[in-house]
N, C-alpha and C positions, 0 to 999 in steps of 0.2 A: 038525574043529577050528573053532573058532568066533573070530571078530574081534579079539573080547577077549583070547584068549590069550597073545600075548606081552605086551599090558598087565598084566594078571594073571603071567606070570613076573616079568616088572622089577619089579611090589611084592611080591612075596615075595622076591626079591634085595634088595629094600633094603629088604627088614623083618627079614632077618637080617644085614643091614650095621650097621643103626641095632641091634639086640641087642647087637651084638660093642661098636660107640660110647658106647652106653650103658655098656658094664661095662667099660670102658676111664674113663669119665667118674667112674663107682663110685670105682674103686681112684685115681685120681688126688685125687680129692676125700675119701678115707675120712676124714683125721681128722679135716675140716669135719663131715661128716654127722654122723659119732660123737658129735661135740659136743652137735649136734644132739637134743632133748627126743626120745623111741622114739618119739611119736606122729604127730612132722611130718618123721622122716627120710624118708619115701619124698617129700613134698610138695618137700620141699628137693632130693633128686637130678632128681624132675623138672622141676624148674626149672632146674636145671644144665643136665641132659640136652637141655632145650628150646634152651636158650641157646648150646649149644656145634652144634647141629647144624646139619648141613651146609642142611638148606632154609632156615636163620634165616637162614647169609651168603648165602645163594642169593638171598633175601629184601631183602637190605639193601644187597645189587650191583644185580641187576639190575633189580627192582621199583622200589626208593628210587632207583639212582642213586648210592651212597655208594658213595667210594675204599675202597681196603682199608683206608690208614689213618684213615677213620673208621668203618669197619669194626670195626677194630681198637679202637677207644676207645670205641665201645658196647658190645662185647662185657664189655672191661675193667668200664666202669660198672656195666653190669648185674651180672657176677659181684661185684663188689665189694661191691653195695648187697645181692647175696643172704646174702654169707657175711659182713658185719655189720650189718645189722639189728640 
């Protein structure tokens, strides 16, 4: 067994956390995307996907420094400014 090993299990556990997140973010979002022209829906769910995950708030805690509730009103803005455009 080598060093790396249980680093490499944790990012396979959250590359199939982040799969399940993602198609949770799908079905919550469908009839944004749907709207969406067939060429840029994948561009638009990952933007979502990006926006809603867990290392973004991880990101905007503890790196930045921001409250939840500015946490919370980035999140808002960003979504807001993805789904109108």
């Amino acid at each position: 067994m080598t060093r790396s090993s249980p680093l490499r299990r944790g990012a396979r556990a959250l590359a199939g956390r982040n799969r399940v997140l993602r198609e949770q973010v799908a079905t919550q979002f469908a009839p944004e995307i749907d709207r969406e022209p067939a060429a840029t829906r994948g561009e638009l769910l990952d933007a979502l996907d990006a926006t809603l995950a867990f290392e973004q708030v991880d990101q905007l805690r503890r790196i930045a420094g921001h409250s939840p509730a500015r946490v919370r009103a980035l999140t808002r803005r960003t979504l807001h400014a993805l789904l109108t455009h």
